[in-house]
Backbone as a chain_set.jsonl record, in Angstrom:
{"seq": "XXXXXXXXXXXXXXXXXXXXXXXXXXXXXXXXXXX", "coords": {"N": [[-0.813, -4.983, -26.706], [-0.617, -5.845, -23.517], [0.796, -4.733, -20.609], [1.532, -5.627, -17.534], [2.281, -5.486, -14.17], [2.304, -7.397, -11.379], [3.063, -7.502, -8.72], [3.541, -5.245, -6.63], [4.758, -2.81, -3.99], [3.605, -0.29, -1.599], [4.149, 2.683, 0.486], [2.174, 2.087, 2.254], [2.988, -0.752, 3.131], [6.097, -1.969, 2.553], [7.347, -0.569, 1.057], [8.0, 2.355, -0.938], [6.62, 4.251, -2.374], [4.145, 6.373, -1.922], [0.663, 5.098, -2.692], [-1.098, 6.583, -4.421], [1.515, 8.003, -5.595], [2.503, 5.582, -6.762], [0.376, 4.94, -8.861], [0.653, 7.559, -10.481], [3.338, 6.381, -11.38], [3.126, 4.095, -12.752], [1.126, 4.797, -14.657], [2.835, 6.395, -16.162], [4.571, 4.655, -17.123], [3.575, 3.256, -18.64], [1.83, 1.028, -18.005], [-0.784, -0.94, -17.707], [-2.191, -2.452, -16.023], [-1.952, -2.8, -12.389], [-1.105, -4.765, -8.819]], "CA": [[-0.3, -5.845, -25.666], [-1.239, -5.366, -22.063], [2.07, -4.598, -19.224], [1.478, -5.549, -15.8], [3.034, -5.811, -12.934], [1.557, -8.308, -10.438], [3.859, -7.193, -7.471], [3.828, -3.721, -6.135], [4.992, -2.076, -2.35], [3.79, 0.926, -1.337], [4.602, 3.045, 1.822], [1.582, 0.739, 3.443], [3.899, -2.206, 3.402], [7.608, -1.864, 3.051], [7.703, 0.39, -0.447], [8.67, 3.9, -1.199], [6.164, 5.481, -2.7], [2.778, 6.227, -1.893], [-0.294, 4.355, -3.776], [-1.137, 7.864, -5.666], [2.754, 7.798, -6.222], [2.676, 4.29, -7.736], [-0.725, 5.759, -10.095], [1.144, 8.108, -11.594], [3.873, 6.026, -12.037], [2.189, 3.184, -13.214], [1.064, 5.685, -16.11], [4.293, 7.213, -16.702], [5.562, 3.539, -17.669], [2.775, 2.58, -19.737], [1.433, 0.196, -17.482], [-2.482, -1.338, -17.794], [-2.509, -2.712, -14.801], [-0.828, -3.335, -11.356], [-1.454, -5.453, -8.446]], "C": [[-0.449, -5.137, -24.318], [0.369, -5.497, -21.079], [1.379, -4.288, -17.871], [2.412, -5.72, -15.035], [2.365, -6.211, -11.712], [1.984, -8.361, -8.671], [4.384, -6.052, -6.959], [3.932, -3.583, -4.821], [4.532, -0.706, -2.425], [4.067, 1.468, -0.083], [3.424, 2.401, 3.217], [2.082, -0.245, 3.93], [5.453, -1.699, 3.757], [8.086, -1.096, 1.567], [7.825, 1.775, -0.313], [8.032, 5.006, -1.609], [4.835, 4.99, -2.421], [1.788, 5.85, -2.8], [-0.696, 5.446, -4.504], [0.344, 7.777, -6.068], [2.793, 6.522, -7.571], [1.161, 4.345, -8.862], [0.086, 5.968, -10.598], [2.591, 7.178, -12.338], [4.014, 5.146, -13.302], [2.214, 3.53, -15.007], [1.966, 5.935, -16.915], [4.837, 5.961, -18.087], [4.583, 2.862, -18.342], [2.172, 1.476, -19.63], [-0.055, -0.178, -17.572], [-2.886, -1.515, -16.729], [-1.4, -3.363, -13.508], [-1.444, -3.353, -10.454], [-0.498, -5.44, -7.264]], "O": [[-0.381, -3.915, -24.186], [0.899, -6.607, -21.032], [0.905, -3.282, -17.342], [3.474, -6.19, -15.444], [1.857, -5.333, -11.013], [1.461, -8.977, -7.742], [5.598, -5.878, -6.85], [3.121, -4.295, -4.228], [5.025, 0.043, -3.269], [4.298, 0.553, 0.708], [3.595, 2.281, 4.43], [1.766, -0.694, 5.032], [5.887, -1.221, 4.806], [9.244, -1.186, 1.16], [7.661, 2.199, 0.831], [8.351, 6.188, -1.481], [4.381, 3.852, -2.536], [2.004, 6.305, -3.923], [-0.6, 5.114, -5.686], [0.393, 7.349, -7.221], [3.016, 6.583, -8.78], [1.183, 3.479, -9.737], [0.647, 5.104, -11.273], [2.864, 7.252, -13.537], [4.635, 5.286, -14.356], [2.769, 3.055, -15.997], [1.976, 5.765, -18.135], [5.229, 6.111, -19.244], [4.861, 1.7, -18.64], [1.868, 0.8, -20.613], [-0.633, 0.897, -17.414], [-3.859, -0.901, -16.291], [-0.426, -4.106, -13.631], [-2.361, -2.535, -10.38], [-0.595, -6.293, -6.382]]}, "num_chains": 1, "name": "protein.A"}
C-alpha cells in the first residue's frame, strides 16, 4: 500500500521545515510520496 501526503509546507511557504527536512522526514514516516 502506497502513503501519501498530497499537502506539504515548507520554509518556502509558511512551513517549518526545509524541503531536505521534509525528505528525510517523509522517509522516516514511511511515506512514497508527497506533494
Amino acid at each position: 500500500m502506497n502513503t501519501i501526503d498530497l499537502h506539504v509546507h515548507s520554509t518556502i511557504s509558511d512551513g517549518t521545515m526545509t524541503p531536505k527536512e521534509l525528505v528525510f522526514y517523509a522517509k522516516e514516516k514511511g511515506l512514497t510520496a508527497f506533494a
